[in-house]
C-alpha positions as CSV (number, residue, x, y, z in Angstrom):
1,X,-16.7,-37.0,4.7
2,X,-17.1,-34.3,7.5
3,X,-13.4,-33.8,7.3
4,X,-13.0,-33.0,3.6
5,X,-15.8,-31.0,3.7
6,X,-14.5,-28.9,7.0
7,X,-11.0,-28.8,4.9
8,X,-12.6,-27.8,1.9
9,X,-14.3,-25.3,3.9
10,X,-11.1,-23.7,5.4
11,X,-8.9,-23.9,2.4
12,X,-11.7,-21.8,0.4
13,X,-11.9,-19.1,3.5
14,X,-8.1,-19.3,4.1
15,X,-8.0,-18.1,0.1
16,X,-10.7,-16.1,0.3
17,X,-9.2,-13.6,2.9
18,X,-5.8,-13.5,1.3
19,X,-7.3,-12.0,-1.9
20,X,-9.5,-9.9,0.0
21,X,-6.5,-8.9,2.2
22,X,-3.8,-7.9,-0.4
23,X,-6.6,-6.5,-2.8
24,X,-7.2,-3.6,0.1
25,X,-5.5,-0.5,-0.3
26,X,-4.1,1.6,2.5
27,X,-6.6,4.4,2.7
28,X,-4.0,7.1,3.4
29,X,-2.6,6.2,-0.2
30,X,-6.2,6.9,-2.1
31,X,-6.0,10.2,-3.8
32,X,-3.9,12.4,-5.7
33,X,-0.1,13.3,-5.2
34,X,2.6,15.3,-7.1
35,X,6.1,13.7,-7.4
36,X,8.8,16.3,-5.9
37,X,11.9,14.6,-6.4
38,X,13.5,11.3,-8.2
39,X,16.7,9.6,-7.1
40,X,18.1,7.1,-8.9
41,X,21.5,5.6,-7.3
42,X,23.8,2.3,-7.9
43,X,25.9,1.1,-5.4
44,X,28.7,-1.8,-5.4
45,X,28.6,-2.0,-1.6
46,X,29.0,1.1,0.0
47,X,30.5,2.7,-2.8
48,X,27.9,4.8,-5.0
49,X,29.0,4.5,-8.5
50,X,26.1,6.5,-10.2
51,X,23.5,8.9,-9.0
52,X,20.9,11.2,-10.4
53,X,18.1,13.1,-8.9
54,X,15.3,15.3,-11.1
55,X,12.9,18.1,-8.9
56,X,9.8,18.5,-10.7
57,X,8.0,21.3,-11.1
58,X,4.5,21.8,-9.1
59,X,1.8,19.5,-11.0
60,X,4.6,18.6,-13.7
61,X,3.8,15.0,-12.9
62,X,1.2,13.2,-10.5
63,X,-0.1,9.7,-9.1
64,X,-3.5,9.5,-8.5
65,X,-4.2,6.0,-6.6
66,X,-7.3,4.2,-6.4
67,X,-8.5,0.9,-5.1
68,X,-7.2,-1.1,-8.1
69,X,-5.2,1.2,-10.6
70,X,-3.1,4.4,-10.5
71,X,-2.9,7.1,-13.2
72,X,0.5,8.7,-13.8
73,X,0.1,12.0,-15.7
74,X,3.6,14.1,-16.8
75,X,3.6,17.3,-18.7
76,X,4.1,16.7,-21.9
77,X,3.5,12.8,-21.8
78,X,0.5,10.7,-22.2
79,X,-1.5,9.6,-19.4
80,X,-0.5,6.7,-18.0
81,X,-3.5,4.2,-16.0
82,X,-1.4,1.1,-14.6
83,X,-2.7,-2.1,-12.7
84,X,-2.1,-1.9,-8.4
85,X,-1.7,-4.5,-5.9
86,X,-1.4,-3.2,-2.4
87,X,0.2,-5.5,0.4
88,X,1.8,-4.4,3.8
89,X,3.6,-1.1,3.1
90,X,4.2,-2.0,-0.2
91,X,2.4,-1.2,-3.8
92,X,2.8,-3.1,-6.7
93,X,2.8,-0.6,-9.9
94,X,2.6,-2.7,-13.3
95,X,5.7,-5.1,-12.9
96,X,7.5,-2.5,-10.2
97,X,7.5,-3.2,-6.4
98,X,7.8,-0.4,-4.0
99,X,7.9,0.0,-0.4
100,X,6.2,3.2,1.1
101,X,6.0,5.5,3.6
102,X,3.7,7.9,4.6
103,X,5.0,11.6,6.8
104,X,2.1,13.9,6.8
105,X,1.5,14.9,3.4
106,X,4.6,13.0,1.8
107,X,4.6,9.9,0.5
108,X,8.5,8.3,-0.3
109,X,8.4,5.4,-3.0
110,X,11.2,3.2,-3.2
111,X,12.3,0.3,-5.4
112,X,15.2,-1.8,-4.6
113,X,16.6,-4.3,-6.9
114,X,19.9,-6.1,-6.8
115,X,21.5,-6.8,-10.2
116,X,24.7,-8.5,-11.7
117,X,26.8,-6.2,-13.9
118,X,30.4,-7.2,-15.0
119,X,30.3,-10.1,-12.8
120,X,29.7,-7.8,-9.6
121,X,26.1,-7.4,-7.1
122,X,25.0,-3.8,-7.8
123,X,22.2,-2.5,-5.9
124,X,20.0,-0.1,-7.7
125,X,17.7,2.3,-5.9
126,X,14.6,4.2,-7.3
127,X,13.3,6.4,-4.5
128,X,9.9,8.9,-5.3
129,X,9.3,11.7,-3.0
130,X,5.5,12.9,-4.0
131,X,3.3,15.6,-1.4
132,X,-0.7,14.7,-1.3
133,X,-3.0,17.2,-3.7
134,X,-6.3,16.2,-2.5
């Protein structure tokens, strides 16, 4: 009986803590940021097969992260409020998974997936450069 209960016990606190833990966001991602740059790029191997990169304009388009959600606003767009999960250097945005990086006042987002086109392993790379605004 003890030991079911002291089980019980640790299994609930074990859970308990890894929401709590991955709900957390970093505190240097909390706040507003512009997006400077874009880069999209496919590779077979080493061999880059298409690339294209967009500079945006000051305040043409911004991330403003909070505990739980981020708002993307673009000029000319609607404003866009999506679900966030936070977890060791890496943000969950909607269904996208990025890795980040903070340097100062820049923040680098990147999404790597590998997919299967024409029967060959393609590497696809998303990569956001964005400075802080407040």
């Amino acid at each position: 009986m003890k030991l079911n209960l002291l089980f019980t016990l640790l299994t609930a606190s074990f859970i308990f803590s890894a929401v709590v833990s991955k709900a957390q966001a970093d505190p240097k991602l909390l706040g507003k940021w512009q997006v400077l740059t874009k880069s999209e790029n496919e590779k077979d191997g080493p061999i880059v097969i298409e690339s294209k990169n967009k500079i945006y304009t000051a305040g043409q388009k911004t991330y403003e992260f909070s505990d739980k959600s981020v708002v993307i606003s673009e000029t000319g767009d609607e404003v866009k409020t999506k679900a966030v999960t936070y977890s060791n250097n890496s943000i969950t945005i909607g269904d996208n998974k990025y890795t980040y990086s903070i340097d100062g006042k820049k923040l680098t987002l990147t999404e790597v997936e590998t997919k299967t086109k024409k029967g060959k392993s393609i590497i696809e790379t998303e990569e956001y450069v964005l400075e802080r605004v407040q």
